[in-house]
MARPA-626468 format. One record per atom (N, C-alpha, C): x, z, y; residue in three letters. Coordinates in steps of 0.05 Angstrom, whole numbers, plus 5000, padded with zeros to 4 digits. Layout:
BEGIN
XZYALA;...
***
This chain:
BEGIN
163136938715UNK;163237188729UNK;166237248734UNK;166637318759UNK;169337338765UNK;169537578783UNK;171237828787UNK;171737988807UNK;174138128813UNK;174538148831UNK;177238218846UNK;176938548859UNK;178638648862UNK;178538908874UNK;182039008880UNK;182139088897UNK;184739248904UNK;184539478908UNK;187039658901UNK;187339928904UNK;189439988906UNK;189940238921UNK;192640268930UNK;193740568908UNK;196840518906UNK;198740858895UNK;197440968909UNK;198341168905UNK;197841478912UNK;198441458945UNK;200541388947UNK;202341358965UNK;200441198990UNK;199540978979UNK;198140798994UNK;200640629003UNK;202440538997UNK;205440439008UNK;204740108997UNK;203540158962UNK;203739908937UNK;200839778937UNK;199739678946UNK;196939498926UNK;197639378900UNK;195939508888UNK;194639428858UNK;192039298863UNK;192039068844UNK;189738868846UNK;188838888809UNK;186338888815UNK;185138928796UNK;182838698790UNK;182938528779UNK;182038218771UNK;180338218749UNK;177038108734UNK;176038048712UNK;174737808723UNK;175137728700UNK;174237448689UNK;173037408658UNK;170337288654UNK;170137188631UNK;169036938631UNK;170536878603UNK;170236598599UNK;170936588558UNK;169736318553UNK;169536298525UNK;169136528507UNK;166636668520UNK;166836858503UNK;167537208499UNK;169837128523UNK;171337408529UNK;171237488557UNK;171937718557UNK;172037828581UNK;175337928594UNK;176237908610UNK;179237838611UNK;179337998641UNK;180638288634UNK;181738428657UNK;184838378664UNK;185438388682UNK;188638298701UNK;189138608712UNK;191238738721UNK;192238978728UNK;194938888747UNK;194938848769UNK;197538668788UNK;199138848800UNK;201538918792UNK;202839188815UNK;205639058825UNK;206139148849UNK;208338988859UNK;210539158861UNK;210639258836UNK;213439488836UNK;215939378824UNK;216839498808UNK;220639398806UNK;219839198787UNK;217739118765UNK;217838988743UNK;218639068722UNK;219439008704UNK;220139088674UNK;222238848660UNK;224638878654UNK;226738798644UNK;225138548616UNK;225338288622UNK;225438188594UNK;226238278565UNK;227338488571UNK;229038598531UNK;227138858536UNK;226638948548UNK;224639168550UNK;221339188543UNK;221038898549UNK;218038818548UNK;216138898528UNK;217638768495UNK;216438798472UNK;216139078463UNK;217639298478UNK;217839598465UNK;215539688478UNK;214639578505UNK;213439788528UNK;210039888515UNK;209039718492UNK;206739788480UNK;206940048455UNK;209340048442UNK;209940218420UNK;209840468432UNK;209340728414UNK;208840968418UNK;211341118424UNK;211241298440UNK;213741328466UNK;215141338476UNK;215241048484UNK;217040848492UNK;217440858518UNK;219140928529UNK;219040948561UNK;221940808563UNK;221340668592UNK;223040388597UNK;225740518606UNK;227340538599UNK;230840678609UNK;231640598636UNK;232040898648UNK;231840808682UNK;229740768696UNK;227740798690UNK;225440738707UNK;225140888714UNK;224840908756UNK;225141198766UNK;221141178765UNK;221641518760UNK;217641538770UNK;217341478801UNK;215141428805UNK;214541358838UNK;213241618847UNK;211541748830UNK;210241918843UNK;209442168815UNK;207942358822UNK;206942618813UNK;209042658798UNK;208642888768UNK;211343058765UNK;212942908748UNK;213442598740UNK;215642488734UNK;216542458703UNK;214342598698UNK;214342688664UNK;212342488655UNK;212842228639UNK;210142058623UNK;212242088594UNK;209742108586UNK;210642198553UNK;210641848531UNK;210541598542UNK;210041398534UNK;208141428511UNK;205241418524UNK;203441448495UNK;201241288513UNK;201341288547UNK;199041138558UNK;198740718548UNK;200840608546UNK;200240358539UNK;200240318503UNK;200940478500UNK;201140528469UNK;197740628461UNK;196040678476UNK;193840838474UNK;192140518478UNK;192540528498UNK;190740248511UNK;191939988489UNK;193839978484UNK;193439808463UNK;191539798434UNK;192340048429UNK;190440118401UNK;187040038403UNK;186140278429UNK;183140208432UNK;183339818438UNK;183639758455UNK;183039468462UNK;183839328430UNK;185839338416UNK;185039188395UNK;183739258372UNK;183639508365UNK;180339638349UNK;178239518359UNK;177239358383UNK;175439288390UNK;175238978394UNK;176738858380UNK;177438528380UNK;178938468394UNK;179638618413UNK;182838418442UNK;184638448440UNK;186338368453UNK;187738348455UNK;189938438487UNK;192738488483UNK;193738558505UNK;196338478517UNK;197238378541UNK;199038198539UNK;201138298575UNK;202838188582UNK;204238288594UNK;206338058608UNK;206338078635UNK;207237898648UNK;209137938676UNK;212438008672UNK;213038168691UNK;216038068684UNK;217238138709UNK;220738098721UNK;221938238733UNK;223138288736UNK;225638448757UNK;225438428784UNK;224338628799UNK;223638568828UNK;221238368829UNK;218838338812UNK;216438188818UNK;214138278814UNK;214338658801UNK;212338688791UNK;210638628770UNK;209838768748UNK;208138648731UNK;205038678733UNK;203338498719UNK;201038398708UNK;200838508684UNK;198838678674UNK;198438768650UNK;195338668648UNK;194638528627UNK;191438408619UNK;191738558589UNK;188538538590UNK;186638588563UNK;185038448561UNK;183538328545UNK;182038198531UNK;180738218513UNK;177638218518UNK;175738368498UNK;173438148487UNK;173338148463UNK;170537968465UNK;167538158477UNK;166037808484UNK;163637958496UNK;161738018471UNK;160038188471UNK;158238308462UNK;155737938457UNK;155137938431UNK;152937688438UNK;150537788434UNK;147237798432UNK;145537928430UNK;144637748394UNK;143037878386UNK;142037678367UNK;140537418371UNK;138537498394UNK;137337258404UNK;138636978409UNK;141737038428UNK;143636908435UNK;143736658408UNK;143636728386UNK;145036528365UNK;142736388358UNK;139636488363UNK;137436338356UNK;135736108376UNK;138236178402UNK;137535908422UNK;138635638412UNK;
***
């Protein structure tokens, strides 16, 4: 099972692509934005509780994020077995995935 979807900022200026896939087990969402990226020495903080990246201008609404949104989405996704991972550069935009195991039924293990 595989699906793709795009969506645009606010703005409608940026596409965001929005990707799942599962396989071995899991189910594996992709998040694709083609904005400034995120600094290599910055990367490992951007999950911790509110952590907001130095310099990063807001793009849009009132400019105020309190760094608690990836800090949030990390917690739930790994309370629930996944995992969360991050893939981004300077002027390339980042990829943010999650990873969840799938649900198996009981029947599943008696085939």
């Amino acid at each position: 099972m595989s699906g793709m979807l795009n969506v645009y900022h606010a703005r409608g200026e940026q596409p965001v692509t929005v990707s799942l896939t599962c396989e071995a087990g899991a189910a594996r969402v992709a998040v694709r934005d083609r904005g400034l990226g995120i600094p290599p020495d910055e990367q490992p903080a951007i999950w911790d509780r509110f952590y907001r990246v130095p310099g990063a201008e807001h793009q849009y609404g009132s400019g105020i994020g309190l760094g608690l949104g990836l800090y949030i989405a990390r917690e739930i996704v790994e309370r629930h077995g996944g995992s969360v991972a991050l893939a981004s550069g300077p002027g390339e935009g980042s990829t943010f995935t999650f990873t969840l195991p799938l649900a198996t039924s009981p029947d599943a293990s008696e085939a």
